[in-house]
N, C-alpha and C positions, 0 to 999 in steps of 0.2 A: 336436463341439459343433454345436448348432444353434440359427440365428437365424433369429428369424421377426417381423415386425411387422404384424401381422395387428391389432393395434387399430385402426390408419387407415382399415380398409374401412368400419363405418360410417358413418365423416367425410369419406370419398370418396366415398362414394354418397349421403349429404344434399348436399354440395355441388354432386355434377353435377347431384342433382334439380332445386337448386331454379334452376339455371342454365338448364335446360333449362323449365322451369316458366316461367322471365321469357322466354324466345323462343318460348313458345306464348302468352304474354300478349301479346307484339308483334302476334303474327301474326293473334288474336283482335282486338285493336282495329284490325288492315287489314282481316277481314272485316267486323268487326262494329261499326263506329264510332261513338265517341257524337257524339251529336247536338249540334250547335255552341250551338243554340239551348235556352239554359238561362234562368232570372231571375235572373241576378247580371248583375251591373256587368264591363262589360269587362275591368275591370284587375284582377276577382278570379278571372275565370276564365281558366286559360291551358292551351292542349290540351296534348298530350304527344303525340308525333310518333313513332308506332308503329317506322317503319325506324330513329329513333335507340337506342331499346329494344332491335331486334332488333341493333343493330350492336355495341350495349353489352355483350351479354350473349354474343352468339358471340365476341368479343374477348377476355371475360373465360373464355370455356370454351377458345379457344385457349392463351392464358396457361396456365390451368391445366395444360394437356393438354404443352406444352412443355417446365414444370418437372421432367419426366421421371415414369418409372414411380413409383407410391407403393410396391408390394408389393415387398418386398427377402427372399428367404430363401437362405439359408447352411447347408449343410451341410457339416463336413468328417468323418464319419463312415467308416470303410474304408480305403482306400488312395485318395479323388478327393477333392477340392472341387468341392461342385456349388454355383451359385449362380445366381439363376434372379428376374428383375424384372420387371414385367409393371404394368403399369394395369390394376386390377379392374375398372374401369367399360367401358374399350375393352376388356378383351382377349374379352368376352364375346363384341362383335361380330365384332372383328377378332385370332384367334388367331395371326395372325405377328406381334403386337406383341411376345407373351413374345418375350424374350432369353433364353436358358439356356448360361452357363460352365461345362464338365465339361473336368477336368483332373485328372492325377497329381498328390501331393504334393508328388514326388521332383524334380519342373518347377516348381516354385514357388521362385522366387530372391528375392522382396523386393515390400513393397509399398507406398504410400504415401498417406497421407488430403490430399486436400490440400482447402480451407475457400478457397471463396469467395465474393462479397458476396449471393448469391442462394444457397448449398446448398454441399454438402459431394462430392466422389466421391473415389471409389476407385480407385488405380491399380495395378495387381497387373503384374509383372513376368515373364514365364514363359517356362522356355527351349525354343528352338522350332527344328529343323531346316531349317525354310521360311525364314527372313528371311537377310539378308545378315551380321546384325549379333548372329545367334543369340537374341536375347530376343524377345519377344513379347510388346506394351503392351496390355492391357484395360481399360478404363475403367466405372467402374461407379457410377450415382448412389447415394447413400444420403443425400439428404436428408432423408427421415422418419423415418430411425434416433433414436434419444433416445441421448442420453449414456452411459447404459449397454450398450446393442447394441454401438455403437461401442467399447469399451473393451472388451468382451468380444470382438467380429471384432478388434480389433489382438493380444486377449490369445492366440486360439487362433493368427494367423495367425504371429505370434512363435516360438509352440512349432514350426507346422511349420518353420517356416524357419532354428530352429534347431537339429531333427532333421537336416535334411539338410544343414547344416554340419556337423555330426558324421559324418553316415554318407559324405560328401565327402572331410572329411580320415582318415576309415578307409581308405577304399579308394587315400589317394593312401598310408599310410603300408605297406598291402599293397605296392602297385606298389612301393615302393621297395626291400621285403623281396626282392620275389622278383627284381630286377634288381639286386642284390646276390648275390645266392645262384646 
């Protein structure tokens, strides 16, 4: 199955523009300032203070940029899960922002969505030779998902994980065969 949220791109890229738009408007009224001396009455005119603009709007493209990657795609096609997040807008510039998950099936033990007050991730569970404690925790934002991605990533990631409870307790009910026999 494969998930892809590829609608957000260009809602993510109207928004960086126009973010980036209000910090070159800053920076325009630091070169190019208007003129204080206008014919209105003092208490109609009231400037706007170019570095508050500029602080407002890098603030707001930090935020942004913080909420994590928007671009979420899912494949568990073959014998891996590939999953692979990235910010369309950074990763142009800066291509070690993708993240890419590639793993066996048959290493997938369990996963969990967990919802909090800002966005949603994903907690995939995967067993790993390297830790002390054999699992291995990946974490994965999918806050742009819509209700239905999400339901479909829980639906595919159910089946694998209940293949390999099957193919688990085959092989333990083999071992038992041949240490009997």
């Amino acid at each position: 199955m494969r998930i892809n949220n590829k609608r957000v791109f260009p809602i993510v890229n109207i928004v960086y523009t126009f973010l980036m738009l209000g910090i070159l408007c800053g920076l325009l009224l630091i070169l190019v300032p208007i003129p204080a001396i206008i014919n209105l009455a003092p208490h109609e005119f009231r400037p706007v203070f170019p570095y508050l603009i500029i602080g407002v709007f890098s603030l707001l493209i930090f935020y942004f940029k913080k909420t994590g990657p928007q671009q979420f795609e899912y494949s568990s096609d073959g014998e891996t899960i590939t999953i692979r997040t990235k910010d369309p807008f950074w990763s142009k510039y800066f291509p070690q922002n993708v993240r890419m998950v590639d793993f066996p099936k048959r290493k997938l033990t369990g996963f969990k969505i967990k919802k909090k007050s800002f966005g949603k991730k994903l907690e995939l569970y995967i067993k790993s030779k390297r830790n002390k404690d054999g699992i291995n925790r990946v974490h994965l934002n999918i806050r742009y998902l819509n209700d239905k991605e999400i339901s479909d990533l829980k639906r595919s990631l159910s089946k694998v994980i209940q293949k390999n409870k099957e193919a688990e307790s085959m092989k333990n009910k083999e071992e038992e065969h041949n240490e009997r026999s």
